[in-house]
C-alpha positions, -999 to 999 in steps of 0.1 A, spaced: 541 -857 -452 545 -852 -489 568 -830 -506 584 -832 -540 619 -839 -542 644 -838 -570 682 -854 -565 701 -843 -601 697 -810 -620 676 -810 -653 643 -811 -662 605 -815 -641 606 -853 -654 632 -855 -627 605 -848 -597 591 -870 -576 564 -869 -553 573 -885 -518 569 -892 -487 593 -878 -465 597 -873 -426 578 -843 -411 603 -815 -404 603 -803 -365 613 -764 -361 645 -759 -340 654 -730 -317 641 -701 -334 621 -719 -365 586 -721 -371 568 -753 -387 547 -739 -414 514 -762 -427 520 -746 -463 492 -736 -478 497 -720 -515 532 -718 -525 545 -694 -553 573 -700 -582 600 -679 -588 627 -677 -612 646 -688 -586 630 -723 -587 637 -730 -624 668 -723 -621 678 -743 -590 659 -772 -606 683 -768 -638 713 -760 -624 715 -732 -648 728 -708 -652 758 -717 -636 758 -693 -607 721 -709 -597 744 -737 -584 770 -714 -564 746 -717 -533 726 -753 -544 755 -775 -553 780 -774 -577 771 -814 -586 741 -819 -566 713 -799 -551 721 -796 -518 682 -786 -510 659 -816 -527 626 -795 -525 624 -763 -541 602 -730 -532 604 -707 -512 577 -684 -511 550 -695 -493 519 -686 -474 501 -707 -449 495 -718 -412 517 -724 -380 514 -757 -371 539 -755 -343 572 -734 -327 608 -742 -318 623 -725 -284 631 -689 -282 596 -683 -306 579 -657 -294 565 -636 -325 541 -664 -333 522 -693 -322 499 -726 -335 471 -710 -355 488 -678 -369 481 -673 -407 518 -662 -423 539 -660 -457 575 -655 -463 604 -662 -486 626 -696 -472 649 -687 -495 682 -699 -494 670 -728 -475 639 -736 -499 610 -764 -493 580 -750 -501 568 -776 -523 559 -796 -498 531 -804 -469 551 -782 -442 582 -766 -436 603 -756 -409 611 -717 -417 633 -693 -393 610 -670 -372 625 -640 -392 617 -646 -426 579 -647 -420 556 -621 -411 516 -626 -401 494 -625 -434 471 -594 -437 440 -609 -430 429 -593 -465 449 -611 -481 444 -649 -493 471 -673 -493 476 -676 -532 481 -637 -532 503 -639 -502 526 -665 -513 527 -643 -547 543 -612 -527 574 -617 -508 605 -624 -536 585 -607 -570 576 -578 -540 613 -573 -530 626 -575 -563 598 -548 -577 600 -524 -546 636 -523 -545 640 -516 -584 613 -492 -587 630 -475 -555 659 -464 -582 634 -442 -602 627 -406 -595 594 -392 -608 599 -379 -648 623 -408 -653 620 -429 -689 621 -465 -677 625 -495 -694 612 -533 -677 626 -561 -693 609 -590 -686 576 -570 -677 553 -596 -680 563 -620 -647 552 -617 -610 580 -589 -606 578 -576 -636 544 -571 -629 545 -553 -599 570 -534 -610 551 -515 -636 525 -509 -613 551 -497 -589 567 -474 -615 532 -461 -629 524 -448 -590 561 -432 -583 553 -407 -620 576 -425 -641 569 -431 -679 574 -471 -680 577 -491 -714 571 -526 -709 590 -555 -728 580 -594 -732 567 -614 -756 536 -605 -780 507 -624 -754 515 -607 -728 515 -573 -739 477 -565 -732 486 -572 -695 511 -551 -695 487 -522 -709 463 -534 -679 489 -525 -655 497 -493 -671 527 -495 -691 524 -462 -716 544 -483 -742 550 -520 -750 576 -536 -767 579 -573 -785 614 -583 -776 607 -610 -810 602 -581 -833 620 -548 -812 651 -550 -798 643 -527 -771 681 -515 -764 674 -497 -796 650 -475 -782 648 -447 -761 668 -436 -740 659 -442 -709 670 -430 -671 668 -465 -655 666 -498 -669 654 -529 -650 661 -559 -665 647 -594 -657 664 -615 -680 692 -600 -689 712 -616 -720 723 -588 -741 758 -576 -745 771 -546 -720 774 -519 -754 737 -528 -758 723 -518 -725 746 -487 -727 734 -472 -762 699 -473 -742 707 -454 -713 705 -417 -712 734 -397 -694 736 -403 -665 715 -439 -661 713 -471 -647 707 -503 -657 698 -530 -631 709 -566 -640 679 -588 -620 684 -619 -636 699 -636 -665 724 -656 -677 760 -665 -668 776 -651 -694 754 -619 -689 763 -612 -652 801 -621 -658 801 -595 -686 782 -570 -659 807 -574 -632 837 -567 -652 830 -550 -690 802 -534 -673 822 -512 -647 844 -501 -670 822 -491 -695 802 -474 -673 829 -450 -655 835 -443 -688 803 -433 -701 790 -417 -670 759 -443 -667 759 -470 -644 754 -507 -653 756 -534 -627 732 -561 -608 704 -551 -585 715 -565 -551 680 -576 -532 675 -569 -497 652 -604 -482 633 -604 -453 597 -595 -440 609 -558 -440 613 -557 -479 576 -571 -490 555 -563 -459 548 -525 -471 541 -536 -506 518 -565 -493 498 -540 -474 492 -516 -502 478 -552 -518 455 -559 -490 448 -518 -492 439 -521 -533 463 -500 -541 484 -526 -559 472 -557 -573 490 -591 -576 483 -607 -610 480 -649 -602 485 -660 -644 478 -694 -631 468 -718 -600 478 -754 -602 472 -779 -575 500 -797 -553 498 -830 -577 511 -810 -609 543 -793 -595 558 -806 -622 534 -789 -646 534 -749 -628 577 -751 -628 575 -757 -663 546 -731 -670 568 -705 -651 599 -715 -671 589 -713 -701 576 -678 -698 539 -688 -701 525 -669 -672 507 -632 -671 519 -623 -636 528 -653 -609 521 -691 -610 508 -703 -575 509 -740 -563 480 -746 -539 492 -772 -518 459 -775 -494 425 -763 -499 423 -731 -472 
């Protein structure tokens, strides 16, 4: 089969498409055909080894895991022993993350990160849902109806969803990214948008929650946005951003009565299964900024990292 493979952190010219040995599903796997696979953040950063914590579970010198992805959607080619919830045939999704492979012909995927695909769903959309789902759900989940909320980093596939997300619960949502994006994020209902190039959106509001994306502002920053009594939600970021969280963040927080630290996501088939049915339902929609086909991997990582995309970038690895 093919899959692309990288051996050293650093940029997409360091891909290479190969051919490698077909995986075979051990006790409890499944062997996926993949049909449409999704980037996250998550892939950038384990490409680049940065920031540093991205290679705290891929390799401190090395990726440990030469193919990157892990959402994916697609088609059970065949079972390991002790498989019972599926069988050859089934359509499925699911996030392989921390194991990764998605880009790639098949992969071999424990039974219990995949759940059957709503039949109403295709497999681009599907593969768009189960990280950017989590991440949204379990952000928004931290809002109570009235709140001010501010989404930093609005414009991606959870950033996405998590406006919508936010809109439904009866939350006033102001959405920050960069100026082309910002007519999506009206689309989705945002009630304001922000420019992060011209606004520096900590110098707003305040606000009852804060959801941050991309987090690379100092700890005093996030605070002077928060109203008594708030929270601010590290996603993702950098290094130097989290490290600050962790420790400047507690203190300034107990002090202040808000509360600043990282959102902890919960993975699995029972944290993006109830949002992907309320996609299959229409009562949320999944934003695909861009398809690209198998061949330009390469291309769609770079795409996503560089903050091009209006919603989710999907790789479609085989025509359905």
């Amino acid at each position: 089969m093919r899959a692309w493979v990288y051996e050293r952190y650093g940029s997409v010219a360091g891909l290479e498409l190969r051919d490698v040995p077909m995986p075979s599903p051990a006790t409890g796997e499944v062997l996926v055909e993949v049909a449409c696979t999704s980037v996250n953040l998550s892939d950038w950063e384990g490409l680049r080894g940065t920031p540093a914590y991205a290679r705290l579970s891929g390799g401190l010198r090395r990726p440990r895991r030469t193919t990157l992805g892990s959402d994916i959607a697609g088609v059970v080619a065949a079972v390991g022993d002790g498989v019972t919830a599926f069988r050859a045939g089934d359509a499925v999704f699911g996030d392989n993350l921390p194991r990764n492979g998605g880009f790639a012909e098949f992969v071999a995927m424990p039974q219990t990160a995949l759940a059957p695909m709503p039949p109403a769903l295709t497999f681009a959309v599907a593969s768009a849902i189960p990280q950017a789902g989590a991440i949204a759900t379990q952000s928004v989940a931290l809002a109570t109806p009235g709140d001010r909320v501010l989404i930093i980093g609005a414009g991606g596939g959870s950033g996405s969803l998590a406006v919508q997300l936010a809109v439904a619960t009866g939350v006033r949502v102001t959405a920050v990214d960069n100026a082309g994006k910002l007519d999506h994020l009206r689309s989705l209902g945002a009630h304001d948008v922000i420019d992060y190039r011209l606004v520096d959106p900590t110098r707003t509001g305040p606000y009852e929650l804060i959801i941050d994306m991309v987090a690379y502002r100092s700890v005093l920053a996030y605070r002077r946005a928060l109203a008594r009594g708030g929270r601010y939600a590290m996603v993702g970021g950098t290094a130097r951003a989290l490290v600050r969280m962790l420790t400047v963040g507690t203190v300034v927080g107990a002090a202040s009565g808000v509360r600043l630290g990282l959102l902890v996501v919960h993975e699995g088939p029972a944290h993006f299964v109830p949002l992907a049915n309320r996609v299959a339902a229409g009562e949320v929609a999944v934003h695909i900024g861009r398809e690209f086909a198998f061949d330009d991997v390469p291309a769609a990582l770079a795409f996503h990292g560089e903050g091009r995309a209006n919603g989710k970038v999907v790789v479609r690895v085989r025509e359905a």
